[in-house]
N, CA, C and O atoms as a Tinker XYZ file with bonds, in Angstrom:
   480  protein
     1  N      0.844000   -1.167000    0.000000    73     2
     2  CA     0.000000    0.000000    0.000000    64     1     3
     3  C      0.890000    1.231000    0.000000    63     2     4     5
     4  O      1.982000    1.210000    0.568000    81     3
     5  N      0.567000    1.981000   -0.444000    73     3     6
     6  CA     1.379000    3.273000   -0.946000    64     5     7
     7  C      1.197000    4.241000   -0.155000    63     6     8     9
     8  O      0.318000    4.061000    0.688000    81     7
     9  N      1.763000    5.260000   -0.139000    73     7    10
    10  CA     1.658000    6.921000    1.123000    64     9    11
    11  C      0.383000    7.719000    0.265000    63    10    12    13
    12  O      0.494000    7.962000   -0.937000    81    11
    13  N     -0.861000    8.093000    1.079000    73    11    14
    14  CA    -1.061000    8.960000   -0.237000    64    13    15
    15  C     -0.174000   10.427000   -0.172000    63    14    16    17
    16  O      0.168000   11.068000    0.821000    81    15
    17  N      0.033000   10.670000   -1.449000    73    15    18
    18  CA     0.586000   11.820000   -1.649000    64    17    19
    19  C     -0.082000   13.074000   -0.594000    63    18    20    21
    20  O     -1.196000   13.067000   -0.071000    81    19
    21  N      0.965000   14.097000   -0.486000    73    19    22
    22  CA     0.886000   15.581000    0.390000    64    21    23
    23  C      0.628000   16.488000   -0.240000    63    22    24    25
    24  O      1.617000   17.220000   -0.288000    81    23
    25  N     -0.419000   16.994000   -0.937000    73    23    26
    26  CA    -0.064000   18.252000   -1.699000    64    25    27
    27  C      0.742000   19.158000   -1.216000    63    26    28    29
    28  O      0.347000   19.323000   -0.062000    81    27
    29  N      1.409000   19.672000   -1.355000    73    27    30
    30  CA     2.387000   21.370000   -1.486000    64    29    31
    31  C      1.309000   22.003000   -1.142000    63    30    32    33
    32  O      0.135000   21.788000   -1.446000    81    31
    33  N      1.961000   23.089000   -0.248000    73    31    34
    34  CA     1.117000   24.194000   -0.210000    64    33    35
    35  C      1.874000   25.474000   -1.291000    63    34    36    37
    36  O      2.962000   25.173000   -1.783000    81    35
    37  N      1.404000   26.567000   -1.556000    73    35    38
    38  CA     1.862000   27.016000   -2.534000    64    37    39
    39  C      1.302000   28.747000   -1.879000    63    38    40    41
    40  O      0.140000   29.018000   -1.579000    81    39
    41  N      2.546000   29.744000   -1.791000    73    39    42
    42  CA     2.359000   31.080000   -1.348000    64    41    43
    43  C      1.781000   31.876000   -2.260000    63    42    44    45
    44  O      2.124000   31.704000   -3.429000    81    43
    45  N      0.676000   33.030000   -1.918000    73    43    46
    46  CA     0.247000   33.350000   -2.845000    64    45    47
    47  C      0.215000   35.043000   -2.181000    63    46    48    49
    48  O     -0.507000   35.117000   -1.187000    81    47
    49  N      0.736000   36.077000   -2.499000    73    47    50
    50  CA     1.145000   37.615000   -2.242000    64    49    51
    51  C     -0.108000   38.131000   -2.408000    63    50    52    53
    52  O     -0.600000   37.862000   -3.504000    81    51
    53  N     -0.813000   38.817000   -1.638000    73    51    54
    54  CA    -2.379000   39.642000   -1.514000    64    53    55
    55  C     -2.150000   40.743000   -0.973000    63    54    56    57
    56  O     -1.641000   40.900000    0.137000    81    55
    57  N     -2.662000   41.936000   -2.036000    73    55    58
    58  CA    -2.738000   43.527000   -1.185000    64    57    59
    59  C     -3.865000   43.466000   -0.695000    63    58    60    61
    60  O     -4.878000   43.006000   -1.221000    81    59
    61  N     -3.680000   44.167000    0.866000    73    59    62
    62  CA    -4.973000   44.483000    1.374000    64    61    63
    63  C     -5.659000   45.763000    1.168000    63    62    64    65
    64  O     -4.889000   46.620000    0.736000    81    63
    65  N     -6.668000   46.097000    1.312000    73    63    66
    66  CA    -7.490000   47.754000    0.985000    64    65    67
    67  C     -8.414000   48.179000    1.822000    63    66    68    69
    68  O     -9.575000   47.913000    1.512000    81    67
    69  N     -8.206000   48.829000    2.902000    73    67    70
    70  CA    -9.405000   49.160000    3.608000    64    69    71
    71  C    -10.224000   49.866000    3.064000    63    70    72    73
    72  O     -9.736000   50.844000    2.498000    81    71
    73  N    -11.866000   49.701000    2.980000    73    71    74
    74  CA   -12.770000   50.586000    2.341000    64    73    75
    75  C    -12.445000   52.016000    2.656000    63    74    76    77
    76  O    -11.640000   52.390000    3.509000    81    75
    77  N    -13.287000   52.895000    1.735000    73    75    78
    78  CA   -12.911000   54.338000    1.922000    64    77    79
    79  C    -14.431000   54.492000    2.991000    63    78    80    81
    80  O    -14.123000   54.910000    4.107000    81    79
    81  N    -15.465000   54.313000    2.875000    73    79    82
    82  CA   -16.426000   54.106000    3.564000    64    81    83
    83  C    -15.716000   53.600000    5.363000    63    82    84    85
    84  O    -14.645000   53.010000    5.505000    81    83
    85  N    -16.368000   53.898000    6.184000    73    83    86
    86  CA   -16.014000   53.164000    7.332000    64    85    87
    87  C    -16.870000   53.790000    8.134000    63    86    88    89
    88  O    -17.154000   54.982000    8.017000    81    87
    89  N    -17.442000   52.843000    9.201000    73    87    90
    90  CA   -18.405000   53.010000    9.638000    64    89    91
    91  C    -18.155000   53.921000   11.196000    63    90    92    93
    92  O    -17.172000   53.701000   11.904000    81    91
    93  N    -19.220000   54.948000   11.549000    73    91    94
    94  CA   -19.380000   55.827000   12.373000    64    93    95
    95  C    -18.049000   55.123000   13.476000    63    94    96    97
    96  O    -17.932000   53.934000   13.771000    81    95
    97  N    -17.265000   56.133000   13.874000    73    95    98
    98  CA   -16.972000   56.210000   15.068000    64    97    99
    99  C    -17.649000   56.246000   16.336000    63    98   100   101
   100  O    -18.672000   56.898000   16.543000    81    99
   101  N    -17.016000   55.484000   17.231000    73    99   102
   102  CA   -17.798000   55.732000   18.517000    64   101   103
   103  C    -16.732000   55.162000   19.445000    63   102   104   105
   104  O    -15.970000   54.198000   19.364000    81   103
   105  N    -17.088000   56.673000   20.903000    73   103   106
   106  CA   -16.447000   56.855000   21.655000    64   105   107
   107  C    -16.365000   55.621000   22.800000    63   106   108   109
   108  O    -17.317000   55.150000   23.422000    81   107
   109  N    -14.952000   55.238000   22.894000    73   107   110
   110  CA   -14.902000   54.357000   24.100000    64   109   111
   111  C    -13.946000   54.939000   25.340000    63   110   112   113
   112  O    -13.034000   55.754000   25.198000    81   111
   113  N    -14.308000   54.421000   26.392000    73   111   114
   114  CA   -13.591000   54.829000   27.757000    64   113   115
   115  C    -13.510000   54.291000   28.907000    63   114   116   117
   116  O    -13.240000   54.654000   30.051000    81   115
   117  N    -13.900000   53.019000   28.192000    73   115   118
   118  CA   -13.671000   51.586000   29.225000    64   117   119
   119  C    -13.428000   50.725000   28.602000    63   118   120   121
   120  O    -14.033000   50.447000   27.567000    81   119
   121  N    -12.090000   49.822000   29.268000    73   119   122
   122  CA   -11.314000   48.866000   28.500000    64   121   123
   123  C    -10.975000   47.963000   29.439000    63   122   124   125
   124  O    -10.333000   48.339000   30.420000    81   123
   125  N    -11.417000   46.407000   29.261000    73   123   126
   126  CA   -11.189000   45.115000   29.928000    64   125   127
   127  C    -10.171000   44.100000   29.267000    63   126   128   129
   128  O    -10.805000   43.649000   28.314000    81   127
   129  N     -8.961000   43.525000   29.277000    73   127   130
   130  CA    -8.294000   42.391000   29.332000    64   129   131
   131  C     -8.219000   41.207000   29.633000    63   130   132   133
   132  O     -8.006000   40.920000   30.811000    81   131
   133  N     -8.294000   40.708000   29.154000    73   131   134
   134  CA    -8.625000   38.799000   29.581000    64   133   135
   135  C     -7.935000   37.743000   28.719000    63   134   136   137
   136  O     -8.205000   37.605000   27.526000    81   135
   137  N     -6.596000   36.645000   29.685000    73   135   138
   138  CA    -6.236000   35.962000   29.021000    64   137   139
   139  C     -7.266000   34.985000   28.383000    63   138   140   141
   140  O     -8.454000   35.070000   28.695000    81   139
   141  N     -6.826000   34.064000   27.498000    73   139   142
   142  CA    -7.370000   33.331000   26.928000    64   141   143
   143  C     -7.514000   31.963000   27.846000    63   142   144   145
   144  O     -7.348000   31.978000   29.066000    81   143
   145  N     -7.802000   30.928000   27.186000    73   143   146
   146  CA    -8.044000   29.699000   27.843000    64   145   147
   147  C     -6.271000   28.991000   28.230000    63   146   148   149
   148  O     -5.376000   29.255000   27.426000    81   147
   149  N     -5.998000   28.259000   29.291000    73   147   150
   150  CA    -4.598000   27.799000   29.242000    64   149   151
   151  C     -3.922000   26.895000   28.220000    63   150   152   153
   152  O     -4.710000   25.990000   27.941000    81   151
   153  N     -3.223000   26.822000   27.810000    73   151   154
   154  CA    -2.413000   25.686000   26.962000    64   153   155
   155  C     -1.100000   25.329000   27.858000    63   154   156   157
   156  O     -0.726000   25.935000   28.862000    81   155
   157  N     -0.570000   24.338000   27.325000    73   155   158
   158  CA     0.621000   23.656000   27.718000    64   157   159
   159  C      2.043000   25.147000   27.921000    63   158   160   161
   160  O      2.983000   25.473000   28.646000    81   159
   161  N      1.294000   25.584000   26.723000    73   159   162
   162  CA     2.481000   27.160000   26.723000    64   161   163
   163  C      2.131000   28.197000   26.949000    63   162   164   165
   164  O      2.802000   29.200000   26.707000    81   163
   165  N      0.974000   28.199000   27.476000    73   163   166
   166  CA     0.413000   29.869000   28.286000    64   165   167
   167  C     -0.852000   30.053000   27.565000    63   166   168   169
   168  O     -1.336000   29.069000   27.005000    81   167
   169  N     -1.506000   31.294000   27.499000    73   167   170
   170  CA    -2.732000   31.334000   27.320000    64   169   171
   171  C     -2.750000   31.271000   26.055000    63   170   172   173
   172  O     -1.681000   31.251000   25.445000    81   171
   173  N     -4.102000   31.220000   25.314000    73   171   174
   174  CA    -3.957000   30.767000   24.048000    64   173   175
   175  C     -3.939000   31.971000   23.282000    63   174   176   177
   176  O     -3.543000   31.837000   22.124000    81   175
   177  N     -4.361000   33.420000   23.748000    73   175   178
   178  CA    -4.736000   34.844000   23.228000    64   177   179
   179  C     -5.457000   35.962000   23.868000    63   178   180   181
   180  O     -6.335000   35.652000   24.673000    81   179
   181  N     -5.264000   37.019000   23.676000    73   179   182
   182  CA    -5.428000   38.122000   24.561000    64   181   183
   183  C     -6.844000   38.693000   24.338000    63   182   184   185
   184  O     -7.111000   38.909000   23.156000    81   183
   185  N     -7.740000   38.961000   25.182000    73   183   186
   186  CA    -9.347000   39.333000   24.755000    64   185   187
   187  C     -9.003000   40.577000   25.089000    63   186   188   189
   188  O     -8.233000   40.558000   26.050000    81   187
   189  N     -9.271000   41.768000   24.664000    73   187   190
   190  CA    -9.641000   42.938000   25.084000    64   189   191
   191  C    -11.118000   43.256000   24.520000    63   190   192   193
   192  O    -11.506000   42.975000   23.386000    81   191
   193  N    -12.070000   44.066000   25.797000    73   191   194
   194  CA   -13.121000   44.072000   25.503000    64   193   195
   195  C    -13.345000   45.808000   25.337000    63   194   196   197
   196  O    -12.926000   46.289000   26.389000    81   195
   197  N    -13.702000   46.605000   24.682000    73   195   198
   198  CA   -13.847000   48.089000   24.688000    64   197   199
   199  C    -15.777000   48.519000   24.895000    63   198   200   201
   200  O    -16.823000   48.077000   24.420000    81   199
   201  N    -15.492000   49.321000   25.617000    73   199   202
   202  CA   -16.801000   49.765000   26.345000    64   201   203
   203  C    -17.481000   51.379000   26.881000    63   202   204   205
   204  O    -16.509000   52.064000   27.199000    81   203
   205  N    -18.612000   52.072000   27.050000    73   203   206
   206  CA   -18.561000   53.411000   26.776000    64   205   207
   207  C    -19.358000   53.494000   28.044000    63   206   208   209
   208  O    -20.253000   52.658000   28.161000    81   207
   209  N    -19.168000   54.450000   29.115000    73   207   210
   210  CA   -20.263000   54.481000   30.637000    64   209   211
   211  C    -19.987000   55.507000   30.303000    63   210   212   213
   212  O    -18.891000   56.051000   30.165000    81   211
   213  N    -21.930000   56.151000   30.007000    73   211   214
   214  CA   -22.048000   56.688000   30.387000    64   213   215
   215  C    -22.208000   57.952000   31.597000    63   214   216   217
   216  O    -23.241000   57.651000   32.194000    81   215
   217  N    -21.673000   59.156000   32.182000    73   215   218
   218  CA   -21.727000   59.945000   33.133000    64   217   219
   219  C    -23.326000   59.704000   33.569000    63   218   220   221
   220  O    -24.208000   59.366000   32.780000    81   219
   221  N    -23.517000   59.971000   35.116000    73   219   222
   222  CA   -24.861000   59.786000   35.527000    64   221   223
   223  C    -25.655000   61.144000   35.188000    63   222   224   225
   224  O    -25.008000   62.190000   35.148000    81   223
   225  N    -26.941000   61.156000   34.961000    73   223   226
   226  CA   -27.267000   61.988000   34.378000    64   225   227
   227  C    -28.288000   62.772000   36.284000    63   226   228   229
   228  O    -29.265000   62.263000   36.834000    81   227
   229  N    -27.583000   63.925000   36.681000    73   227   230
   230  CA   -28.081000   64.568000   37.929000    64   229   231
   231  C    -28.824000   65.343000   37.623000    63   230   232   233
   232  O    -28.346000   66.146000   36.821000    81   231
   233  N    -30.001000   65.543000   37.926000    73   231   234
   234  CA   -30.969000   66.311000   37.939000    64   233   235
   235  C    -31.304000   67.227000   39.195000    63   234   236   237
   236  O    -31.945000   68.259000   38.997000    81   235
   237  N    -30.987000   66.966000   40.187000    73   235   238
   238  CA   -30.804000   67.717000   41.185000    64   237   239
   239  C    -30.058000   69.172000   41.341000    63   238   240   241
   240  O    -29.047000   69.449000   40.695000    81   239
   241  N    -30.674000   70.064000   42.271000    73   239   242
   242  CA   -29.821000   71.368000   42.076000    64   241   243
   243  C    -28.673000   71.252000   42.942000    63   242   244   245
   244  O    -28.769000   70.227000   43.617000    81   243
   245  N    -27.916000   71.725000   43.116000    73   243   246
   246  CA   -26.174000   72.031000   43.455000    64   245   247
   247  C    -25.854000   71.198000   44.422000    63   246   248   249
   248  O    -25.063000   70.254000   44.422000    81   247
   249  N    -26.905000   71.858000   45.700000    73   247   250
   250  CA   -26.752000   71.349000   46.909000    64   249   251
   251  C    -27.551000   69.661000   47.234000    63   250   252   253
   252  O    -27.643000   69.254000   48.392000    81   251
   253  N    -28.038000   68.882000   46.116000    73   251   254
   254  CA   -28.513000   67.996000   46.706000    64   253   255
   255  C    -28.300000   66.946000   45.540000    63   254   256   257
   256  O    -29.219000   66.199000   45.205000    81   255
   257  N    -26.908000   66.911000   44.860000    73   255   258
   258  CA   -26.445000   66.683000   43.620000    64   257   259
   259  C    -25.764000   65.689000   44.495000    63   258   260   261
   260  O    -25.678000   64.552000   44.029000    81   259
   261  N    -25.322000   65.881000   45.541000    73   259   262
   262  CA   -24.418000   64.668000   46.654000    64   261   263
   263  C    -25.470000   63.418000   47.219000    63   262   264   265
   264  O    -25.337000   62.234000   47.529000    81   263
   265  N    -26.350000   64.199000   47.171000    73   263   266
   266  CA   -27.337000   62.792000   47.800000    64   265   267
   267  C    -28.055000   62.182000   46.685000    63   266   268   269
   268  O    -28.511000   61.065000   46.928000    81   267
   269  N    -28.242000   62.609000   45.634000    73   267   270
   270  CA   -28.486000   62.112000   44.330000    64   269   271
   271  C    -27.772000   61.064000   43.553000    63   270   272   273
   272  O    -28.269000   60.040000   43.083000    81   271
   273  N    -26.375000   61.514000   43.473000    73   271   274
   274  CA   -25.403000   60.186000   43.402000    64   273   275
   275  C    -24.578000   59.264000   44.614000    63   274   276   277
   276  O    -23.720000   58.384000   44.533000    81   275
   277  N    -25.299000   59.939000   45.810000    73   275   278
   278  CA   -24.715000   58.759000   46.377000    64   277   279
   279  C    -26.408000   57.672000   46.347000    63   278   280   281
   280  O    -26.386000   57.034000   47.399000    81   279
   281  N    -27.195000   57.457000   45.865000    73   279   282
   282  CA   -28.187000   56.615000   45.317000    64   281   283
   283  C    -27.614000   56.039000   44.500000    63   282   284   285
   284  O    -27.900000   54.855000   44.677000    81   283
   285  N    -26.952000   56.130000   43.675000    73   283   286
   286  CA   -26.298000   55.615000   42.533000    64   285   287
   287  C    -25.527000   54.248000   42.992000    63   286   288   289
   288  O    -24.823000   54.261000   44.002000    81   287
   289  N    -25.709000   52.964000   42.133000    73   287   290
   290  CA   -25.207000   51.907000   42.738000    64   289   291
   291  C    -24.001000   51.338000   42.008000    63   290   292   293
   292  O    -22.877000   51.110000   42.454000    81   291
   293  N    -24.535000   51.143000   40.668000    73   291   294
   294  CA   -23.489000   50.742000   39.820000    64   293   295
   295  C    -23.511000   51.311000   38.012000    63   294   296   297
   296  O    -24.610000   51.267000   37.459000    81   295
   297  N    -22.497000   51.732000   37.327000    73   295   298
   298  CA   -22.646000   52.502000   36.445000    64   297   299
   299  C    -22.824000   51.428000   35.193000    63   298   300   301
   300  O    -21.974000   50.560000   35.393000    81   299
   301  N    -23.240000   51.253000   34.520000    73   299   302
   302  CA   -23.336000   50.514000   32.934000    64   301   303
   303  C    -22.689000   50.649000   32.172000    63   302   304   305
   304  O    -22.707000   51.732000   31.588000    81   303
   305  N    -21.561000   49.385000   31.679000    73   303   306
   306  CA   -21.067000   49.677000   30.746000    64   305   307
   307  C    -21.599000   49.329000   29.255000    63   306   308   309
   308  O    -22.677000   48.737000   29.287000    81   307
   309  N    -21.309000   49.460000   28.522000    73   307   310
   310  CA   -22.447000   49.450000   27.171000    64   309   311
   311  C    -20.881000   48.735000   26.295000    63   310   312   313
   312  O    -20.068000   49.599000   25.966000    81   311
   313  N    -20.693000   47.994000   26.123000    73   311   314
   314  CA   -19.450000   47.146000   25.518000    64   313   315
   315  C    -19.773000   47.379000   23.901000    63   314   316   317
   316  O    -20.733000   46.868000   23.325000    81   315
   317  N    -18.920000   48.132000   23.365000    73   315   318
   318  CA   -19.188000   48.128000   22.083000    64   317   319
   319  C    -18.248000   47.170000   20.820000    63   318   320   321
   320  O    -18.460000   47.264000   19.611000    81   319
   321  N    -17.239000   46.302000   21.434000    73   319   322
   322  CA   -16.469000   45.484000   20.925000    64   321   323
   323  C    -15.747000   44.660000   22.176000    63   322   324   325
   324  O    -15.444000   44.959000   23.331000    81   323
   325  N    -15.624000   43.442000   21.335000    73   323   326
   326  CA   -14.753000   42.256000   22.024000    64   325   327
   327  C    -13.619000   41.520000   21.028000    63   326   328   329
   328  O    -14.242000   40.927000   20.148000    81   327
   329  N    -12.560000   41.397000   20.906000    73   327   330
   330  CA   -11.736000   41.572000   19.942000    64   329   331
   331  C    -10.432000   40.485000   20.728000    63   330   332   333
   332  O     -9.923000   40.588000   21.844000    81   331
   333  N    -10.222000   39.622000   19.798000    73   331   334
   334  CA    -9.458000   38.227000   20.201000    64   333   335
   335  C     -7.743000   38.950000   19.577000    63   334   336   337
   336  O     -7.833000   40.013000   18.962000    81   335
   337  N     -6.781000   38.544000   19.704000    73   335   338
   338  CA    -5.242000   38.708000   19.500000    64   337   339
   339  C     -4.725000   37.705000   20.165000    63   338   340   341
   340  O     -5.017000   37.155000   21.227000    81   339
   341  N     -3.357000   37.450000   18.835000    73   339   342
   342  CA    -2.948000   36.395000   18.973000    64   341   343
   343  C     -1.594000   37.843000   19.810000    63   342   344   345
   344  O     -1.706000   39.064000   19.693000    81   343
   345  N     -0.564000   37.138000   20.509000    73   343   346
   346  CA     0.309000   38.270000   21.069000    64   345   347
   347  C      1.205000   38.647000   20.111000    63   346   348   349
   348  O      1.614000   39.806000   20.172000    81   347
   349  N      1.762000   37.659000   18.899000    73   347   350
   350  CA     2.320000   39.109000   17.561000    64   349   351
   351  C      1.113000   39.665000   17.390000    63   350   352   353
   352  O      1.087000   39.670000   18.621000    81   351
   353  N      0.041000   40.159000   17.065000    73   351   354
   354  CA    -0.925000   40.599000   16.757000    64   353   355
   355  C     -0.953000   42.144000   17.145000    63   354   356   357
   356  O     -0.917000   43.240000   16.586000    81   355
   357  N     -1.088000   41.292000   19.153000    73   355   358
   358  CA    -1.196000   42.349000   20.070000    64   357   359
   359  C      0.341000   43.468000   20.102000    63   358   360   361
   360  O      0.122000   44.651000   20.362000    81   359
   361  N      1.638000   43.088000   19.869000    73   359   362
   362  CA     2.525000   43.844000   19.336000    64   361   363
   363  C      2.308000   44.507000   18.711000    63   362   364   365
   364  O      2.203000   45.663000   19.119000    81   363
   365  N      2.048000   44.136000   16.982000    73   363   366
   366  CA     1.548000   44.788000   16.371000    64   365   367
   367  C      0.632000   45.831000   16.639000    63   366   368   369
   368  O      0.951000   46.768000   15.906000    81   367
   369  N     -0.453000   46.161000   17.400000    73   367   370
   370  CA    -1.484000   46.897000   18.181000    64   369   371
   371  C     -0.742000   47.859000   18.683000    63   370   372   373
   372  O     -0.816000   48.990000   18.204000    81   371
   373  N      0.398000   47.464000   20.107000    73   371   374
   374  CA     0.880000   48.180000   20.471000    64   373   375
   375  C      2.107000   49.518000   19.775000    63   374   376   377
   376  O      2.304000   50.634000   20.256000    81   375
   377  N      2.511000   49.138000   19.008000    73   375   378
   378  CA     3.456000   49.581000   18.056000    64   377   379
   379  C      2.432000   50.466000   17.166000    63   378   380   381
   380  O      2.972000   51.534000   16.880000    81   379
   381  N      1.497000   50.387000   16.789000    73   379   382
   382  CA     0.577000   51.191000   16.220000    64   381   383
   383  C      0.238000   52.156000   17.015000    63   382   384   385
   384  O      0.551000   53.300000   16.685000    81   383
   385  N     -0.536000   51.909000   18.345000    73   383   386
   386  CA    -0.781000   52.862000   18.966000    64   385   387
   387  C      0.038000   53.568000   19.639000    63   386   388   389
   388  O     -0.359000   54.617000   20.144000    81   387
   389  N      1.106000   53.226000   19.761000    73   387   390
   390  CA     2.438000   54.166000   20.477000    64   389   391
   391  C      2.416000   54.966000   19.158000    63   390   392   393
   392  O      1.924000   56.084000   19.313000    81   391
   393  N      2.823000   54.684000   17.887000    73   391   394
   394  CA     2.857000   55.653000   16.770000    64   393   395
   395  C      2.012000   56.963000   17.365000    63   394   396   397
   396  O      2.363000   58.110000   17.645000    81   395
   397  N      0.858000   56.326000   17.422000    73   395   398
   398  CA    -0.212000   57.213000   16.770000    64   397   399
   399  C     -0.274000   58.046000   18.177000    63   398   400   401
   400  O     -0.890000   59.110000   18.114000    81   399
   401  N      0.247000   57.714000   19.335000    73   399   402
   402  CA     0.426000   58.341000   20.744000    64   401   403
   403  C      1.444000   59.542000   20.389000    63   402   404   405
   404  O      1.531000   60.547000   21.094000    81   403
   405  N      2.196000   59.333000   19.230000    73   403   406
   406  CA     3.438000   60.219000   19.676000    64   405   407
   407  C      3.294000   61.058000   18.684000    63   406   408   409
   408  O      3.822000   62.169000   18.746000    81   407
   409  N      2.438000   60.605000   17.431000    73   407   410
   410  CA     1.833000   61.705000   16.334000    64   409   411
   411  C      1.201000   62.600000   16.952000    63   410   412   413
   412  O      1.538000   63.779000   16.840000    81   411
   413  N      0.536000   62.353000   17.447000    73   411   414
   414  CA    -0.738000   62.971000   18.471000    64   413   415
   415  C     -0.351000   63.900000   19.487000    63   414   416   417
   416  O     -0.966000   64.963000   19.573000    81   415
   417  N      0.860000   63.559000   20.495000    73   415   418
   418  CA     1.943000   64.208000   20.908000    64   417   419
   419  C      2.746000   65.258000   20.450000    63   418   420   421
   420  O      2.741000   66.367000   20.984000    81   419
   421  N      3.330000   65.006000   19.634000    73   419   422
   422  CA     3.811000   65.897000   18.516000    64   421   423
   423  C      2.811000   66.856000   18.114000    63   422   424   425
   424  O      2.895000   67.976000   18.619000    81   423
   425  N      1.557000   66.540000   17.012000    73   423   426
   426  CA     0.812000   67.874000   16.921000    64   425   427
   427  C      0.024000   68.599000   17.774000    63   426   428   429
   428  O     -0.731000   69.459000   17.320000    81   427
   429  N      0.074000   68.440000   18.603000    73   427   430
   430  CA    -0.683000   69.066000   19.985000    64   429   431
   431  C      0.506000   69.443000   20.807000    63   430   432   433
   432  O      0.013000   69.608000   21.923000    81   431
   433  N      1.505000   69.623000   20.880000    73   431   434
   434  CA     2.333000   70.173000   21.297000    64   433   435
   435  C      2.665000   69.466000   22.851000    63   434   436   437
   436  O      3.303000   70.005000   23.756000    81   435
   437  N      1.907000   67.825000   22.872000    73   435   438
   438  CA     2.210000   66.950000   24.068000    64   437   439
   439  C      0.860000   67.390000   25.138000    63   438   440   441
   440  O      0.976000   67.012000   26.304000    81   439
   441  N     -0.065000   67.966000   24.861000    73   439   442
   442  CA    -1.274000   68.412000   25.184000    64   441   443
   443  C     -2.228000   67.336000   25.078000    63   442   444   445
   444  O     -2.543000   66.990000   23.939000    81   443
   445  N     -2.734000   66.754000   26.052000    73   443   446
   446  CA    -3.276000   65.284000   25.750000    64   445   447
   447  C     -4.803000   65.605000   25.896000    63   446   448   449
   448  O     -5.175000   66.211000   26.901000    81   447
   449  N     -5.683000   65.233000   24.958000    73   447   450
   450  CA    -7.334000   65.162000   24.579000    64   449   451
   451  C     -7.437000   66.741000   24.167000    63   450   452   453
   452  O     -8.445000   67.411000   24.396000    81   451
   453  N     -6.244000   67.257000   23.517000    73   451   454
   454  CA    -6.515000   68.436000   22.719000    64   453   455
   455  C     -7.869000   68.287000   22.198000    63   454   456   457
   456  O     -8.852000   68.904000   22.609000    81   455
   457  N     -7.851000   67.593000   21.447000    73   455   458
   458  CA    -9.202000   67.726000   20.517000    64   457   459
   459  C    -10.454000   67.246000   20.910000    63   458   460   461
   460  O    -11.505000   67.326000   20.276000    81   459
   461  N    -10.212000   66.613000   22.286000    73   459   462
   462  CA   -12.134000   66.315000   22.960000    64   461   463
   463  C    -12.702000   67.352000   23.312000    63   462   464   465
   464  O    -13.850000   67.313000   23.755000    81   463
   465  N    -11.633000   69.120000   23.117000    73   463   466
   466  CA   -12.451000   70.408000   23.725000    64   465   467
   467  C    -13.634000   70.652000   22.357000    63   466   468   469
   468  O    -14.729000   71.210000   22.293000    81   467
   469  N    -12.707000   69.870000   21.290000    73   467   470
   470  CA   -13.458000   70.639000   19.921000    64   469   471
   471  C    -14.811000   69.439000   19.883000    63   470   472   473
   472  O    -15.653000   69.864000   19.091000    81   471
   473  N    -15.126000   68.467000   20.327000    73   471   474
   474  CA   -16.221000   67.506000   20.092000    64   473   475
   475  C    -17.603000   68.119000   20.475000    63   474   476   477
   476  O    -17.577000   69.054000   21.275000    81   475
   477  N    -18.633000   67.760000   20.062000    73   475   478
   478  CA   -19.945000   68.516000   20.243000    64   477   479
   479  C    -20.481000   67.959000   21.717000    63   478   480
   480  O    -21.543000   68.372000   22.184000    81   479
């Protein structure tokens, strides 16, 4: 009886293109981490979960704005992504966003959330 044959795998070079379209931004300001499941060699991948809490909305006047949120029990987070990485991946991530930390740095003159004064 014979081996069956292995096909070859065979490399094939692909440009990628992100659409020019892209869908609404939206603000996040809560961020969760979570290894993956265990393996023999550590976890299997990095979860980060991104999420937006809302500020409580006080209706109370000045003086009774303290007893208003201390009613307040627990705030909601509204999770708007959950997003798996392998850890080159997550490098990759990091190395991006340090870029874009120090671009950002640079045109703002190291002035950090310059531009959340200009948001509506």
């Amino acid at each position: 009886m014979s081996k069956p044959e292995v096909p070859t795998s065979t490399v094939y070079s692909l440009s990628l293109k992100w659409p020019r379209e892209q869908p609404k931004a939206l603000p996040v300001n809560q961020f969760a981490i979570s290894m993956g499941l265990p393996t023999s060699s550590g976890p299997d991948a990095i979860y980060l979960s991104v999420g937006h809490a809302d500020p409580p909305f006080l209706s109370a006047a000045a003086e009774d704005v303290a007893a208003e949120a201390a009613g307040l029990d627990v705030l909601p987070i509204d999770v708007l992504g959950r997003y798996v990485f392998t850890r080159s991946r997550l490098g990759e991530l990091i190395g991006l966003l340090q870029a874009a930390a120090e671009a950002y740095d640079q045109a703002t003159g190291g002035e950090q959330d310059a531009g959340a004064r200009d948001q509506p």
